[in-house]
Residue frames as a rotation matrix with the C-alpha (Angstrom) as fourth column:
UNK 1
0.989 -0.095 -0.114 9.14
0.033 0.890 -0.454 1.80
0.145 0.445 0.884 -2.60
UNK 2
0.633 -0.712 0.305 12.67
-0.119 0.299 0.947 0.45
-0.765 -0.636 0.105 -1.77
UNK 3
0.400 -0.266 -0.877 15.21
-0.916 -0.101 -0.387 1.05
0.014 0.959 -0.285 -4.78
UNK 4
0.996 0.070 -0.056 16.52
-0.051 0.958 0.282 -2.92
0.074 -0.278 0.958 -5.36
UNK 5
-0.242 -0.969 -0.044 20.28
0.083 0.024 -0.996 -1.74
0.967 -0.244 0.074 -4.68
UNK 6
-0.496 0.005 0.868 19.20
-0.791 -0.414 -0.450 -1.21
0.357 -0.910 0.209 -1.16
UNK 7
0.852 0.504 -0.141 16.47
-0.511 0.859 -0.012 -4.39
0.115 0.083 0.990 -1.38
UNK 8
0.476 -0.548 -0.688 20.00
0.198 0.829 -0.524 -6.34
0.857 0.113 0.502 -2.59
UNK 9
-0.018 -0.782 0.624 22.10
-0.342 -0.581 -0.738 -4.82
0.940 -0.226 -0.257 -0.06
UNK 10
0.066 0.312 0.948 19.93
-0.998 0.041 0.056 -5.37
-0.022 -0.949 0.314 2.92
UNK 11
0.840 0.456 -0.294 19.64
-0.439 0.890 0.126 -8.92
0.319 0.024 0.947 1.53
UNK 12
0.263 -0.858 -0.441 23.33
0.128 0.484 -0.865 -9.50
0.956 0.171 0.237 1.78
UNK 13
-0.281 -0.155 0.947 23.32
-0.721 -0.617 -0.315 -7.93
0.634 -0.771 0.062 5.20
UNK 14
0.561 0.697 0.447 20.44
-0.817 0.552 0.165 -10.33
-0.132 -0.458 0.879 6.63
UNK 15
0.794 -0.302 -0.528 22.68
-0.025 0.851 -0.524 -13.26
0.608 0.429 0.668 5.20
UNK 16
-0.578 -0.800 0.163 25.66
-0.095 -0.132 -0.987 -12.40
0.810 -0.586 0.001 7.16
UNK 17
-0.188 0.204 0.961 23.61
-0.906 -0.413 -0.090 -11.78
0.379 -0.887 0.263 10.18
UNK 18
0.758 0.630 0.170 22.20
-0.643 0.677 0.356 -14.93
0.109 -0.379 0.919 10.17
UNK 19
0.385 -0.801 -0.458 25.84
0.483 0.598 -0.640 -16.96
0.786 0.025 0.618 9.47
UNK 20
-0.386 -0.913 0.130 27.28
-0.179 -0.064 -0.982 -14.82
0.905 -0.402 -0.139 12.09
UNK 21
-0.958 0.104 0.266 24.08
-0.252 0.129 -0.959 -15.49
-0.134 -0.986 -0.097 14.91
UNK 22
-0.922 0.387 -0.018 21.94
0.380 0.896 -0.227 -17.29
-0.072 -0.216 -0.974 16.39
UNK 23
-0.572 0.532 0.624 18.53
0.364 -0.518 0.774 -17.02
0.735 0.670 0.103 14.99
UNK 24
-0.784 0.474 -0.402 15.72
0.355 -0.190 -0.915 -14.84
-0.510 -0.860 -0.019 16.80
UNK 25
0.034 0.993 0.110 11.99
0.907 0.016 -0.421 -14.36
-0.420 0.114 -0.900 16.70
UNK 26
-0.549 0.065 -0.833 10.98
-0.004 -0.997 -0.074 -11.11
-0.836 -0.037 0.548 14.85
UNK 27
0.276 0.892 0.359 8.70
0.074 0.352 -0.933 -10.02
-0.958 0.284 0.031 12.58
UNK 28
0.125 -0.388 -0.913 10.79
-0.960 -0.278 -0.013 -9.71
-0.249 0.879 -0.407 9.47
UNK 29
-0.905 -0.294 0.307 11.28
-0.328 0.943 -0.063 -13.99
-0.270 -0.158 -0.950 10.10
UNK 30
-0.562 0.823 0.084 7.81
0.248 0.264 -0.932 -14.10
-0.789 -0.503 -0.352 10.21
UNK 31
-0.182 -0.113 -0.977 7.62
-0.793 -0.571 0.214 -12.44
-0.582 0.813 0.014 6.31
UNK 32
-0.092 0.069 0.993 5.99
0.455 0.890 -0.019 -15.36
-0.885 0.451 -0.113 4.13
UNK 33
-0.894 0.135 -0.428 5.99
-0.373 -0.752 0.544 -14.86
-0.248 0.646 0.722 0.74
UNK 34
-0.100 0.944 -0.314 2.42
-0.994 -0.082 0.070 -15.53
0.041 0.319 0.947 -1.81
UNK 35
-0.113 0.385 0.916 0.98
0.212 0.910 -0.356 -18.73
-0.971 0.154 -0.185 -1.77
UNK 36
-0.758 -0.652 0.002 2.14
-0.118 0.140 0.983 -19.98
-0.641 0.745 -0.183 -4.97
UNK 37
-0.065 0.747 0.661 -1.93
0.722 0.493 -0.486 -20.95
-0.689 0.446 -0.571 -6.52
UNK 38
0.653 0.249 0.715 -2.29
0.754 -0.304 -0.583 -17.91
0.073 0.920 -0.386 -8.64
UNK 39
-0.256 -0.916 0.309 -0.10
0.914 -0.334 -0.232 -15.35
0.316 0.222 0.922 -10.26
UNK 40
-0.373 0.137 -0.918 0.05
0.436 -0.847 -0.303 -11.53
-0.819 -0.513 0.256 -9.25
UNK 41
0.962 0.234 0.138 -1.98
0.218 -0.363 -0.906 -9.49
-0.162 0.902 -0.400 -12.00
UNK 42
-0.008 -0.843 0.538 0.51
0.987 0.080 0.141 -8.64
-0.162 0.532 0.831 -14.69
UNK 43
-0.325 0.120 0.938 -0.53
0.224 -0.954 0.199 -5.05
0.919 0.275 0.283 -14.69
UNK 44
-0.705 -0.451 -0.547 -0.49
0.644 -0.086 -0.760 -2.79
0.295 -0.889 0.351 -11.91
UNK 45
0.557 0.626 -0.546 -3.28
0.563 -0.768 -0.306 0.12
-0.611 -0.137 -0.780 -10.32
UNK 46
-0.448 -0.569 0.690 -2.62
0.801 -0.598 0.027 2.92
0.397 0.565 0.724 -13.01
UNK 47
-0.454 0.042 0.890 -3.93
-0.307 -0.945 -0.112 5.49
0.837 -0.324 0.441 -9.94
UNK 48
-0.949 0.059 -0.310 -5.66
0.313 0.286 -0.905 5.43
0.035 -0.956 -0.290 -7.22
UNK 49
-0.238 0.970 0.051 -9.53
0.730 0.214 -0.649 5.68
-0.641 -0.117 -0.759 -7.11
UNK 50
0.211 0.324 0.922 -10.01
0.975 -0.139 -0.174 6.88
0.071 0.936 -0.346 -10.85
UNK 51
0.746 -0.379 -0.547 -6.95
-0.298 -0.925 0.235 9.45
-0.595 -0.012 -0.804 -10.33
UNK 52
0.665 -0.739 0.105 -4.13
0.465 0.300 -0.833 8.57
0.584 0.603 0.544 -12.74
UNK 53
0.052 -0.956 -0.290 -0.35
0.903 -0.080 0.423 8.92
-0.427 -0.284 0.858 -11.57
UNK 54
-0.490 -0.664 0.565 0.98
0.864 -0.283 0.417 11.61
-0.117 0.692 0.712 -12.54
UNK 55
0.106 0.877 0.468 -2.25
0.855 -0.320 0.407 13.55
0.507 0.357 -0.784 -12.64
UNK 56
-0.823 -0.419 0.383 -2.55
0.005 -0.680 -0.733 16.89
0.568 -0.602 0.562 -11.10
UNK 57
-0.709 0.662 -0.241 -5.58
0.444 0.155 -0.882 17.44
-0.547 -0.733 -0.404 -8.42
UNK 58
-0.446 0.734 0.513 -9.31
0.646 -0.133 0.751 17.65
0.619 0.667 -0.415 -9.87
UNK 59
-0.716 0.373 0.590 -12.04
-0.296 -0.928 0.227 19.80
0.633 -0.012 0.774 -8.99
UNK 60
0.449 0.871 -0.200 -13.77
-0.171 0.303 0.938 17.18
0.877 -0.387 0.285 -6.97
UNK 61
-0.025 -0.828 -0.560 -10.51
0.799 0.320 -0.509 17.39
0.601 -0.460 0.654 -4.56
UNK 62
0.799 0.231 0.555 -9.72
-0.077 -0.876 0.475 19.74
0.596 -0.423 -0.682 -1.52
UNK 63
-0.213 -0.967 -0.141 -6.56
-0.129 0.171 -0.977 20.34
0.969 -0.190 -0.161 -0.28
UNK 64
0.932 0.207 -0.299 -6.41
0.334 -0.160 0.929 19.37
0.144 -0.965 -0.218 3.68
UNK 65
0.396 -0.783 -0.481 -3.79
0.607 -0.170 0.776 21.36
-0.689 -0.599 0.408 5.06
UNK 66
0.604 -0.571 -0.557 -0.88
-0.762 -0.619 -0.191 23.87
-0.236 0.539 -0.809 3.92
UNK 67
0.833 -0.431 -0.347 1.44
-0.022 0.601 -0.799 22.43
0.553 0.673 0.491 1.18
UNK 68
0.961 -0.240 -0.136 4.59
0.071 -0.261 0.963 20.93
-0.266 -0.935 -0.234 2.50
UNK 69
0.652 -0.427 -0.627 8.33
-0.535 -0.845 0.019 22.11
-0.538 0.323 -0.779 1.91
UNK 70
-0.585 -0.785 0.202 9.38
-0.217 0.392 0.894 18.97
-0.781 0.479 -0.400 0.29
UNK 71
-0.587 0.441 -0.678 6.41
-0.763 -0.023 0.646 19.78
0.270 0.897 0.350 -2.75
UNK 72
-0.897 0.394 -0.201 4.39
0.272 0.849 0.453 17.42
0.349 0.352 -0.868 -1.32
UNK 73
-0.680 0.693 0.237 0.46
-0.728 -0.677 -0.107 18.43
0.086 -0.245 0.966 -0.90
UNK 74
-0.833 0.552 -0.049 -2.35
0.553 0.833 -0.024 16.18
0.028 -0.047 -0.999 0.28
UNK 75
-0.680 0.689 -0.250 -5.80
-0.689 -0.486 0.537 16.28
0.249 0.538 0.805 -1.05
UNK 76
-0.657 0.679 0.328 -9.35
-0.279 0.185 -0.942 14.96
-0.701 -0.710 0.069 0.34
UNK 77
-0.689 0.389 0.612 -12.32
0.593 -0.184 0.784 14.45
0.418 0.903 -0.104 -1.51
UNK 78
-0.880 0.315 0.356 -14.62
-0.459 -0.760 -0.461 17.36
0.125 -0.569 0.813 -1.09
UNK 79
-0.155 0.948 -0.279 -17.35
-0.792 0.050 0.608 15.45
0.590 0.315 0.743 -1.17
UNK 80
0.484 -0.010 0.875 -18.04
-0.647 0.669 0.366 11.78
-0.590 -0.743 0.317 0.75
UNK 81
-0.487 -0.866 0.115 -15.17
-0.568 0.414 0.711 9.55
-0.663 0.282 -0.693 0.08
UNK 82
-0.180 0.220 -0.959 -15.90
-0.681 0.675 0.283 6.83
0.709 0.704 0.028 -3.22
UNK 83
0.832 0.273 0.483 -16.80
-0.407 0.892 0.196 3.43
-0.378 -0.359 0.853 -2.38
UNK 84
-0.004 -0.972 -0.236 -13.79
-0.959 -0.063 0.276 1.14
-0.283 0.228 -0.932 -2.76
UNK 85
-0.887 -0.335 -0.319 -14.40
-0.335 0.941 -0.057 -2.25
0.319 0.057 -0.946 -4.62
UNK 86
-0.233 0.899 -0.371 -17.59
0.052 0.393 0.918 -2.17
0.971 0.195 -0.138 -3.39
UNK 87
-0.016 -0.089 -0.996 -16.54
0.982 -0.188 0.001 -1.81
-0.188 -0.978 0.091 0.66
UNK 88
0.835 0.549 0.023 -17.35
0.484 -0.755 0.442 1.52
0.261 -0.358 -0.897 2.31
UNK 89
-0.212 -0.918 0.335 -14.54
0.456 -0.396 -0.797 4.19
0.865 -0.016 0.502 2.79
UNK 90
0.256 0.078 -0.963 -14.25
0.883 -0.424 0.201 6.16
-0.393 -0.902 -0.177 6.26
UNK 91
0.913 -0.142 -0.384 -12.03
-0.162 -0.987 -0.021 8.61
-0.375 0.081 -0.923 4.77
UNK 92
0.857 -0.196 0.477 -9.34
0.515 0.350 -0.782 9.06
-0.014 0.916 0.400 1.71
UNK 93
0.717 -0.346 -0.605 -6.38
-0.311 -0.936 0.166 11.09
-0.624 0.069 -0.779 1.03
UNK 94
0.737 -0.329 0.591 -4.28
0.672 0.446 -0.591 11.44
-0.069 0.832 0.550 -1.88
UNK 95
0.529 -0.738 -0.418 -0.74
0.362 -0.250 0.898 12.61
-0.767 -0.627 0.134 -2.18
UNK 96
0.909 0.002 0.416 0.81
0.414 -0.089 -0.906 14.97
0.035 0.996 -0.081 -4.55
UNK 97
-0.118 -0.992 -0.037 4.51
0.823 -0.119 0.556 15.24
-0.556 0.035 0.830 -5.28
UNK 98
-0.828 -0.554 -0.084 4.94
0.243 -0.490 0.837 19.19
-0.505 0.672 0.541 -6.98
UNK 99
-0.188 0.807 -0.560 1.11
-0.881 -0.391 -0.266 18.74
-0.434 0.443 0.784 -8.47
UNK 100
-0.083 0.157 -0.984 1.31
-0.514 0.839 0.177 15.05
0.854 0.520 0.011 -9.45
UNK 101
0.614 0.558 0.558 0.14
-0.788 0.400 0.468 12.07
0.038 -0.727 0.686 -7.74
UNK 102
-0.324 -0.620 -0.715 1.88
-0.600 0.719 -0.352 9.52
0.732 0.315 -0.604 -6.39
UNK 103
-0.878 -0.072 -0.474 0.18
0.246 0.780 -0.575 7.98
0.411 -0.621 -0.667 -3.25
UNK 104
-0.363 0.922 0.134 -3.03
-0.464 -0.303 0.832 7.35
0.808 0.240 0.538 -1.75
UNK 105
-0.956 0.082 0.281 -4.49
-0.203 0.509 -0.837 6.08
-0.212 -0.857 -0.470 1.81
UNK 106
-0.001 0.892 -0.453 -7.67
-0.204 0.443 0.873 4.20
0.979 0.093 0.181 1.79
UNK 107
-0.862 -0.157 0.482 -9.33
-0.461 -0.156 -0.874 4.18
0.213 -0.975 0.062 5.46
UNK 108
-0.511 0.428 -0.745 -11.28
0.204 0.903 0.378 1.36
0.835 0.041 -0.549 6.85
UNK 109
-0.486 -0.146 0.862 -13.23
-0.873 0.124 -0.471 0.71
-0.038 -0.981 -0.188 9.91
UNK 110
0.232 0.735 0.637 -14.11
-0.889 0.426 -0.168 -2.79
-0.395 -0.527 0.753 11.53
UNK 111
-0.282 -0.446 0.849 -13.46
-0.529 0.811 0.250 -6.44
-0.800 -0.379 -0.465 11.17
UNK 112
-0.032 0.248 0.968 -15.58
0.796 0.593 -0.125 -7.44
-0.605 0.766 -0.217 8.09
UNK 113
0.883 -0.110 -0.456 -14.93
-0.358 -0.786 -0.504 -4.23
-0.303 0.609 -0.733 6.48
UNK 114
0.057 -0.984 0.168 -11.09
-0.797 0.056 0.601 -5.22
-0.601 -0.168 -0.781 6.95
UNK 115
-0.415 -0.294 0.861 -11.83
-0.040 0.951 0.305 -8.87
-0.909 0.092 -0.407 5.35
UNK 116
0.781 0.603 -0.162 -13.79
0.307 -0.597 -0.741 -7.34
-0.544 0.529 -0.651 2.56
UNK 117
0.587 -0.555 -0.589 -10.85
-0.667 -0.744 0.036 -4.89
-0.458 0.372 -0.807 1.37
UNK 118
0.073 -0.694 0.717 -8.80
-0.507 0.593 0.626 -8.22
-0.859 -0.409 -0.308 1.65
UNK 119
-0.144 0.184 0.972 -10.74
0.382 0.917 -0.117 -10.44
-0.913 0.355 -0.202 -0.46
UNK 120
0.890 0.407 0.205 -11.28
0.283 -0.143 -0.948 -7.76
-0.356 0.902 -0.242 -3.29
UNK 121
0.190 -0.891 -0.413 -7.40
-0.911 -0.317 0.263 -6.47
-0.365 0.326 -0.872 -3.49
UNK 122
-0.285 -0.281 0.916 -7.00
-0.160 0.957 0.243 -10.56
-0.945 -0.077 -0.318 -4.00
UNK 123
-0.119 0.706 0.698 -9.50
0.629 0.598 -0.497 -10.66
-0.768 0.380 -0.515 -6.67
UNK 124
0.682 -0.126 -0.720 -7.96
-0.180 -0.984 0.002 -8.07
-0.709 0.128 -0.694 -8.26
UNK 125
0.182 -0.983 0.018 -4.24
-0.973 -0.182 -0.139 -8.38
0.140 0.008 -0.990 -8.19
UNK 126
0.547 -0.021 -0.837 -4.27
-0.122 0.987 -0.104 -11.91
0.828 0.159 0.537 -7.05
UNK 127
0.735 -0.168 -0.657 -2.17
0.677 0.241 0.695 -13.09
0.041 -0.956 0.291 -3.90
UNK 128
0.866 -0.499 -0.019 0.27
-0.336 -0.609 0.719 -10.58
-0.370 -0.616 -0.695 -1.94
UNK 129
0.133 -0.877 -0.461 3.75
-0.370 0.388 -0.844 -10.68
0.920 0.283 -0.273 -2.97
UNK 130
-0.890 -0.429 -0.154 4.88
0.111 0.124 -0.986 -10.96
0.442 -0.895 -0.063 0.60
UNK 131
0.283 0.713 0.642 2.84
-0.406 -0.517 0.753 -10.90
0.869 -0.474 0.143 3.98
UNK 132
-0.989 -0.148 0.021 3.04
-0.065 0.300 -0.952 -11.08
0.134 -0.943 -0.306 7.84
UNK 133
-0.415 0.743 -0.525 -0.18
0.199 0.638 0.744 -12.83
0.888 0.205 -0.412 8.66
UNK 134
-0.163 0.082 -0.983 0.00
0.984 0.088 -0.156 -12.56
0.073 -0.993 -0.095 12.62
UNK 135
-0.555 -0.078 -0.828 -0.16
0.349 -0.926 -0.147 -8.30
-0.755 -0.370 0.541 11.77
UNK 136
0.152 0.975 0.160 -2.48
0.546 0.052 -0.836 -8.58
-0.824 0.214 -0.525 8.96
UNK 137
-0.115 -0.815 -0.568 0.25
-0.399 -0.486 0.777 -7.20
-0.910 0.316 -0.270 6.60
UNK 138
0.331 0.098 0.939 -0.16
0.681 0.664 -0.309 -7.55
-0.654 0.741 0.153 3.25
UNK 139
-0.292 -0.706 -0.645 2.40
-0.266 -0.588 0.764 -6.35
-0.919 0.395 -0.016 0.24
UNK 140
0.620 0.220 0.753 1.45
0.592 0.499 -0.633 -6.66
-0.515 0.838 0.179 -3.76
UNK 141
0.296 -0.876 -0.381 4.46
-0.297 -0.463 0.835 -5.25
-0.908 -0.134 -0.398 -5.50
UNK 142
0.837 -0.055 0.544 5.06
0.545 0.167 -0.822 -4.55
-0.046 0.984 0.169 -9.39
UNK 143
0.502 -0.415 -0.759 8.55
0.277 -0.754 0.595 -3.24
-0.819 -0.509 -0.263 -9.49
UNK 144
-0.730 -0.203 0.652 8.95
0.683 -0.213 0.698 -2.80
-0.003 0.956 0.295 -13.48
UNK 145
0.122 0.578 0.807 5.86
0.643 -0.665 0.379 -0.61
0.756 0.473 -0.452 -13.25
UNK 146
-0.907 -0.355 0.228 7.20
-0.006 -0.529 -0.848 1.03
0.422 -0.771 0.478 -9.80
UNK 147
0.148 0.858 0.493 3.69
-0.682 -0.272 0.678 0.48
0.716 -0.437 0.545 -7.95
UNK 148
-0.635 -0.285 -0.717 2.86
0.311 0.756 -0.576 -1.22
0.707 -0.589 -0.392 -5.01
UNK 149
0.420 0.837 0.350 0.06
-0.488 -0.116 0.865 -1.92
0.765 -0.534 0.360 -2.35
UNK 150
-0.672 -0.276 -0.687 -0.19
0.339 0.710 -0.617 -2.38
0.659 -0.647 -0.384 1.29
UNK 151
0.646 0.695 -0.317 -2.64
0.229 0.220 0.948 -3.39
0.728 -0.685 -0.018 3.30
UNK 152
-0.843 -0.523 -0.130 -1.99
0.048 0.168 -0.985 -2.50
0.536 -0.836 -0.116 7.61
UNK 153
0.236 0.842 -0.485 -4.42
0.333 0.399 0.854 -3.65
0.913 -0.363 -0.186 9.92
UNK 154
-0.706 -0.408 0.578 -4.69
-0.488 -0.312 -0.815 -2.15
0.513 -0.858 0.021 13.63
UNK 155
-0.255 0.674 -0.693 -6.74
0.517 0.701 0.492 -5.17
0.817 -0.233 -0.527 16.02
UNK 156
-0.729 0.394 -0.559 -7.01
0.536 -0.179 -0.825 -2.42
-0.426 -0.901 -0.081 18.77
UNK 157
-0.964 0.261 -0.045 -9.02
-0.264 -0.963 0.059 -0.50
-0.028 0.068 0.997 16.93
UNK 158
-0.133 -0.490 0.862 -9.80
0.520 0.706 0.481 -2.12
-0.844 0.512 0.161 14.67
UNK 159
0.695 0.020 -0.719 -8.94
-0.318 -0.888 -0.333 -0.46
-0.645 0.460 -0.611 11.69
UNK 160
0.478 -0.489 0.729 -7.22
0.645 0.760 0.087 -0.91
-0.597 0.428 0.678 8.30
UNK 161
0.389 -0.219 -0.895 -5.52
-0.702 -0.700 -0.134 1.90
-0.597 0.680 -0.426 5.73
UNK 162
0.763 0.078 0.642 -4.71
0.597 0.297 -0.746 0.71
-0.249 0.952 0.180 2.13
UNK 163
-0.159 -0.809 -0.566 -1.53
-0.086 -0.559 0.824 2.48
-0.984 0.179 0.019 0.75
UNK 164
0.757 -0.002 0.654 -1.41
0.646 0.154 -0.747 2.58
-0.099 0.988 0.118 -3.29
UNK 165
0.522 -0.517 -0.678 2.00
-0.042 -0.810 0.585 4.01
-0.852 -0.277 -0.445 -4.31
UNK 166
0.747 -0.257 0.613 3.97
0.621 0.599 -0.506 4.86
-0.237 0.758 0.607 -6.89
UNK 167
0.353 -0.795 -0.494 7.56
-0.142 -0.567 0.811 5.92
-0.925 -0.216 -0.313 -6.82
UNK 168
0.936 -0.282 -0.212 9.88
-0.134 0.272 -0.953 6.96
0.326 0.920 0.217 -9.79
């Protein structure tokens, strides 16, 4: 997550840029925010597939790999990944800062898997704060509770990953 002195900062930047030239295609232009019909939930994910922030790793976890030297350690499940929402996982991992959690990938595969993942993070949370449509980008963003999803879609694959994060 982006602290919002840096959020404001960049904003004042972009503002100059644009008074000082001429505009040009890119995908940051291309950034819509939510379609205004319903609100974002008012409460954020308090973990990531029935871990809790904050939590240290359970016993149904396996570390994948050697811990790394900024304290962060990623963790698997040892078993076949949950079901997410009802849509099939490929394959999970969950990120611990020191022994606590703070982030989580969710791993898709396929085109109605991808539209699926879509329609239940909606039906959740309600519309994206922000998205790029043309890259299948999609942001939902509580920044009083510091959390924040994102959808990324890859069409060569085709393939999707879920982020869930939460920064202090």
């Amino acid at each position: 997550m982006v602290p919002a002195n840096v959020l404001a900062g960049l904003a004042v930047c972009a503002g100059l840029f644009a008074l000082a030239a001429p505009p040009i295609a890119s995908a940051a232009a291309n950034i819509a925010p939510a379609p205004t019909t319903a609100p974002i939930a008012p409460t954020a994910p308090d973990g990531v597939m029935g871990w809790s922030w904050g939590s240290p790793p359970t016993q149904d976890l396996k570390r994948a790999g050697k811990p790394r030297s900024n304290g962060v350690t990623v963790y698997v499940p040892a078993t076949a990944p949950p079901v997410f929402r009802g849509v099939p996982l490929r394959h999970m991992d969950l990120a611990y800062d020191h022994g606590r959690l703070f982030s989580g990938n969710l791993y898709f595969e396929g085109l109605p898997t991808r539209e699926a993942v879509k329609e239940a993070l909606i039906a959740a949370y309600g519309p994206p704060t922000e998205f790029v449509d043309s890259r299948g980008w999609r942001h939902w963003i509580w920044p009083d509770q510091k959390v924040d999803i994102q959808i990324y879609c890859d069409d060569a694959k085709p393939a999707t990953v879920v982020n869930i994060s939460r920064g202090d």
